[in-house]
C-alpha positions in Angstrom: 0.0 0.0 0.0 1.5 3.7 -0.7 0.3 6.8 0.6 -1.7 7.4 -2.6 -4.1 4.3 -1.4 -5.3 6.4 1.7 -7.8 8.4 2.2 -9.7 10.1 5.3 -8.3 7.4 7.7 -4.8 7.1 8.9 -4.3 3.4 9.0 -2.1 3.7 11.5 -1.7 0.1 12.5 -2.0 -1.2 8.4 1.1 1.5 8.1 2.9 -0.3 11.3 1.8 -3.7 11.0 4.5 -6.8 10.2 5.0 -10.4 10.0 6.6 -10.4 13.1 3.3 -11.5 14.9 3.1 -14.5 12.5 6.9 -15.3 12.2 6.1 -15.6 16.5 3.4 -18.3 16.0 4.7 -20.4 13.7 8.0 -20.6 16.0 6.0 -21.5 19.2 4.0 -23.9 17.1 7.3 -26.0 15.7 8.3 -26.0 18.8 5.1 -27.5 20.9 4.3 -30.0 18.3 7.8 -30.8 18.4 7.5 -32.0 21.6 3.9 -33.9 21.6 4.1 -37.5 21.0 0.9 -37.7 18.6 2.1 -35.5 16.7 4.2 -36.7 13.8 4.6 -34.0 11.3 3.6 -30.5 10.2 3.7 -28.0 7.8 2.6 -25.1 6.0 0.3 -24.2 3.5 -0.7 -20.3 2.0 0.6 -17.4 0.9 3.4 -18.5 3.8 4.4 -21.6 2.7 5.3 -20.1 -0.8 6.9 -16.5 0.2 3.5 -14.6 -0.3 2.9 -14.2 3.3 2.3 -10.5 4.5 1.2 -8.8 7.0 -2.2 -9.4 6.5 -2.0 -13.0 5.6 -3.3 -15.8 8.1 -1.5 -18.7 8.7 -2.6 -22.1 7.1 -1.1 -24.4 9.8 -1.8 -28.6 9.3 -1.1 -30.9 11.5 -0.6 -34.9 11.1 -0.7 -37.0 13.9 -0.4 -41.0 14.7 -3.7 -43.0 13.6 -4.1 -44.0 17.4 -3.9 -40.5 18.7 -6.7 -39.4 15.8 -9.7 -40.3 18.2 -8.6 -38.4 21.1 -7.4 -35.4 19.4 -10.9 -35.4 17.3 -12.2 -33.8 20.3 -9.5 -32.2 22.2 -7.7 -30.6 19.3 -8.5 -26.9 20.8 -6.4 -27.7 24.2 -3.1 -28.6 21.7 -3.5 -25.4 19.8 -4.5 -23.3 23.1 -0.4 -24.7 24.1 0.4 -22.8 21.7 -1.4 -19.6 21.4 -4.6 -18.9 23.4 -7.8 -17.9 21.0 -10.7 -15.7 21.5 -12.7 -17.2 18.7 -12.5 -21.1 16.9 -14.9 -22.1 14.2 -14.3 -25.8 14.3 -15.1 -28.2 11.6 -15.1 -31.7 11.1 -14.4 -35.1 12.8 -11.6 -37.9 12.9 -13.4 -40.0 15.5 -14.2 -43.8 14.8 -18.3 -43.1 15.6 -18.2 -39.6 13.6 -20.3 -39.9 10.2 -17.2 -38.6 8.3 -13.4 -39.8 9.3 -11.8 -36.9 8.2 -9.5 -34.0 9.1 -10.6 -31.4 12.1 -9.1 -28.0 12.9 -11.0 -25.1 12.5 -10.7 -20.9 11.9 -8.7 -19.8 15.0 -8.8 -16.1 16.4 -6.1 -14.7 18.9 -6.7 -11.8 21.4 -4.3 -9.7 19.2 -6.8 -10.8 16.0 -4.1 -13.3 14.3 -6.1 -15.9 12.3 -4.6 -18.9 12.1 -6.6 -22.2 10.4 -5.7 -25.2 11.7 -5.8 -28.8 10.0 -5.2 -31.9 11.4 -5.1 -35.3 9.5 -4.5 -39.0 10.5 -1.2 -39.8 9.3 -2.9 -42.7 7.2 -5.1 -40.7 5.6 -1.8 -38.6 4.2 0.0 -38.9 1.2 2.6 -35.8 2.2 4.7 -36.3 -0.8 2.4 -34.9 -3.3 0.7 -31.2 -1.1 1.7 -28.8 -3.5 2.8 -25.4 -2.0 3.9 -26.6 1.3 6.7 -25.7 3.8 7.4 -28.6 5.9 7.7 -27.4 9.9 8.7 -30.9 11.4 8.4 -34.5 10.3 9.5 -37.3 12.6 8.3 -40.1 10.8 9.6 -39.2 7.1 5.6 -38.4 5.6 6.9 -34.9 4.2 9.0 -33.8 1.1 12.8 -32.7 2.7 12.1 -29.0 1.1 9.2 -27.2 0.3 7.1 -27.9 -2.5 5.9 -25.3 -5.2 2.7 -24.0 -6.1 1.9 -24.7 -9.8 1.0 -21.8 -12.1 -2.2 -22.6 -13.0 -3.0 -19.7 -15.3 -3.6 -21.3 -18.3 -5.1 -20.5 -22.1 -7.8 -17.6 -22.2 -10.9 -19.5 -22.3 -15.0 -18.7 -22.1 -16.5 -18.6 -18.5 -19.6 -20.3 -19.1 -21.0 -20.0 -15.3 -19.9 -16.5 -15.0 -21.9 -15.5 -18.5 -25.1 -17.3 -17.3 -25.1 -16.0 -13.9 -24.8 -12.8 -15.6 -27.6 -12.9 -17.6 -29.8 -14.4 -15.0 -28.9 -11.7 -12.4 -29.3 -8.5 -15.3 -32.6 -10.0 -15.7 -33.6 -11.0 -12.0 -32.7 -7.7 -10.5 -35.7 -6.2 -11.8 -38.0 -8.1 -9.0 -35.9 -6.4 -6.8 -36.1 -2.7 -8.4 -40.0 -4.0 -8.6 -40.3 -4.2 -4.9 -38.2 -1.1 -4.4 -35.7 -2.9 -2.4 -32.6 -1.1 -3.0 -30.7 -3.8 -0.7 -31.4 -6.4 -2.7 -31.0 -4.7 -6.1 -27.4 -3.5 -4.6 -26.2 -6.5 -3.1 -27.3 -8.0 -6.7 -24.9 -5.1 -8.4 -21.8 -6.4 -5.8 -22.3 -10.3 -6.4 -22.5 -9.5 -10.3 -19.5 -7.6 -10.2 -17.4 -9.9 -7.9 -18.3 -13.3 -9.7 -19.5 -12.4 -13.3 -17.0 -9.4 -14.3 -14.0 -10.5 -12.3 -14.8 -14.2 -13.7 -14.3 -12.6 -17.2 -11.4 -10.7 -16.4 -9.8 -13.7 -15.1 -10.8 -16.1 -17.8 -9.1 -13.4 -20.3 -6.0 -14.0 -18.7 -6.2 -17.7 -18.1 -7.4 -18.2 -14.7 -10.3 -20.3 -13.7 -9.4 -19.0 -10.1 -7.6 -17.5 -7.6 -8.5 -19.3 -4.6 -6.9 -22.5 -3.6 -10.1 -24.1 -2.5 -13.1 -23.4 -4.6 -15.5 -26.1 -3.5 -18.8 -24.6 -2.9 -17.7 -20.8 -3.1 -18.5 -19.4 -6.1 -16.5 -16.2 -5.3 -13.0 -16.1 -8.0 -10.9 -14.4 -5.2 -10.4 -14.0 -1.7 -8.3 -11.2 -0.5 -5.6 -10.9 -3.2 -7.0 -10.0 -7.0 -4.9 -6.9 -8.5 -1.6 -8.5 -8.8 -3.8 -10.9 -11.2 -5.2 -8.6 -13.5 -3.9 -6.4 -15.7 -4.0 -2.6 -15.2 -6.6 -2.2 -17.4 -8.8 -4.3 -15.8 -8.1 -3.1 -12.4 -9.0 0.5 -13.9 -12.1 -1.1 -15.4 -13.0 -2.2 -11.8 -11.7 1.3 -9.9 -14.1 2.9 -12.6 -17.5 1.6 -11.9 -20.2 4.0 -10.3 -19.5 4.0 -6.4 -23.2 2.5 -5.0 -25.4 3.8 -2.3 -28.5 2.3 -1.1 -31.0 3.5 -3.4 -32.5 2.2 -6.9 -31.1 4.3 -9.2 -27.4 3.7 -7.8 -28.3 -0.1 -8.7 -29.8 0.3 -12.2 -26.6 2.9 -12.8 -24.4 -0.5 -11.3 -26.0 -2.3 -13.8 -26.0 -0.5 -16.4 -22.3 -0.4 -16.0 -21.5 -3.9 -15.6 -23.5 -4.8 -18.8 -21.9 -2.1 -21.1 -18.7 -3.8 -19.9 -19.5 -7.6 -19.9 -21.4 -8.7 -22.5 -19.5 -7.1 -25.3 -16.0 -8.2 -23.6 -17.5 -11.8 -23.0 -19.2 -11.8 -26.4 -15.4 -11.3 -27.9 -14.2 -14.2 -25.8 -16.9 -16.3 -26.7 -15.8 -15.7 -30.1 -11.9 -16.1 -29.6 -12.6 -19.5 -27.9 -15.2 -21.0 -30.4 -17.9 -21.2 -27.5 -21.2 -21.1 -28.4 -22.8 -17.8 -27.1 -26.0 -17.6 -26.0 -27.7 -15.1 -27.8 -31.6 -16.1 -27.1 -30.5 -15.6 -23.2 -28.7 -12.8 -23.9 -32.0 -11.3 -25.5 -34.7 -12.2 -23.1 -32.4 -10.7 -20.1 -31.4 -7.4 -21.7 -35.0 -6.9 -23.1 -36.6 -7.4 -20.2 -33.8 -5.8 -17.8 -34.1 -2.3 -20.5 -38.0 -2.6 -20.8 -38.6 -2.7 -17.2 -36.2 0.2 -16.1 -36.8 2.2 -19.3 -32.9 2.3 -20.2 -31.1 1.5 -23.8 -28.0 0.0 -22.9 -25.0 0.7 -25.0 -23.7 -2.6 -26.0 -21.8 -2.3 -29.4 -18.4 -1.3 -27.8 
C-alpha cells in the first residue's frame, strides 16, 4: 500500500503492521508439536508456505498425527492449539473419531486476542500422502511423511478460455434484478450489483488472462478471489474495476451499477466467446437485456 491508497483514515496500524506476529506463532507452534508425542509431522500451507505471506495474511497451519492418537485429538484438538497460542474465537469443523459420520481432518478458523487468524488442520497420518501437497513448507516431520524442502505452487493460469458460469449468472442476475427494483428494495438490487460484479465481471477478467481462479479451494464458493485480485489482472482491468459508479443504497445507484456492468460484460464476454469458439447464447442474452431495459426504461449501450 503507498500513501496514494489512503484516504480520510490514517491506518495507523495497516502503516505499522509486520509479519513479526506470525513469524512468533509459527515458532511456538514447531516447537510444541515438536515435543507432543501424537504428533508426527507439520507444515505449512498459504501465501506462507510459498513466500507470499504479509502482513495481512493468516496462517494455514496442518497438522498430522499417529492414527491411534486421531480419536482423542478429534475432540481435544482446541487444548493442543490453546499450548500454543490462546484464542478468542475457533470455528471448528469436522471429525476424525471412529463413531463420527465422516473420518476426516478437524481443525478449524482460530482467532487470537491480538486478531491473528490462524486455520488449523489436522489429519490421520494414514489418511496422508505428504509427498504430493503442493505449495507446502514442511515445519517438522519425525516419521519421514513430508518432502525434505518445500514444495511449489503450480501456475495454474492457463489459455484464455470462455467462462460459461460467469456469463449465465450474468444474464440471470441483469434479468432478476428487476424483481428487486419491482419491490423497491434497493438492498437487494445493490447486493445484486456487488455479487454481479465480484463473480461475473472478475470471472471474465480472469478467464481473459487464463485463470479459472484464484482461490486455492473453490468447492462450494463461487467467489473467484479471496483477499488478493490486483496482482492478477492487468492494469486495465483493475481500472475497469476502480471505474465503476461508487453505490449507495437506493434504486437508481443499482440500475446505474448495472448499467455499467453490462456495457462492460457482454460485449468483452461476447469477444471471448468468439476467440474460444464457444457457443454464445444469444436467445438468453435477449430475453435478459429486453426485459432488464424494458422494465427500467434504459437503452444499454452494447456495441463497444
Amino acid at each position: 500500500m503507498n500513501d496514494e491508497s489512503f484516504g480520510r483514515y490514517s491506518l495507523a496500524g495497516v502503516r505499522q503492521a509486520t509479519t513479526q506476529p506470525h513469524e512468533a506463532f509459527i515458532a511456538k507452534a514447531r516447537e510444541v508439536l515438536a515435543g507432543d508425542d501424537r504428533v508426527l509431522a507439520a507444515y505449512l500451507v498459504g501465501g506462507f508456505a510459498v513466500g507470499m505471506g504479509d502482513a495481512f495474511s493468516d496462517v494455514d497451519l496442518h497438522i498430522v498425527v499417529a492414527d491411534d492418537a486421531a480419536d482423542e485429538l478429534g475432540e481435544a484438538w482446541p487444548e493442543l492449539i490453546h499450548e500454543i497460542t490462546p484464542t478468542v474465537w475457533i470455528q471448528p469443523f469436522g471429525s476424525m473419531t471412529a463413531g463420527a459420520p465422516r473420518r476426516g481432518p478437524v481443525g478449524g478458523i482460530c482467532i487470537t486476542p491480538d486478531w491473528l487468524h490462524f486455520d488449523i488442520v489436522i489429519r490421520a497420518a494414514g489418511t496422508v500422502n505428504g509427498h504430493v501437497i503442493e505449495g507446502m513448507l514442511p515445519l517438522l516431520d519425525k516419521a519421514g511423511l513430508l518432502p525434505s524442502t518445500p514444495t511449489a505452487r503450480p501456475d495454474r493460469r492457463g489459455e484464455a478460455f470462455y467462462p460459461e458460469a460467469a456469463v449465465s449468472m450474468f444474464l440471470y442476475m441483469l434479468g432478476n434484478v428487476v424483481a428487486a427494483i419491482g419491490r423497491d428494495e434497493p438492498i437487494p438490487a445493490s447486493n445484486g450489483v456487488i455479487m454481479t460484479r465480484d463473480i461475473a465481471l472478475v470471472g471474465l477478467f480472469l478467464a481473459e488472462r487464463g485463470i479459472a481462479s484464484t482461490r486455492e479451494n473453490t468447492v462450494g464458493n463461487p467467489f473467484p478471489f479471496t483477499k488478493r485480485l490486483r496482482r492478477y489482472l492487468t492494469d486495465e482491468q483493475n481500472a475497469i474495476l476502480e471505474s465503476l459508479p461508487a453505490l449507495s443504497p437506493t434504486i437508481d445507484s443499482a440500475i446505474d451499477g448495472f448499467v455499467a456492468l453490462a456495457e462492460i460484460f457482454l460485449p468483452r464476454a461476447k469477444r471471448l466467446a468468439q476467440a474460444t469458439g464457444a457457443r454464445w447464447p444469444e436467445e438468453y442474452e435477449r430475453a435478459s437485456v429486453s426485459h432488464f431495459e424494458r422494465s427500467v426504461g434504459v437503452r444499454l449501450e452494447l456495441s463497444k
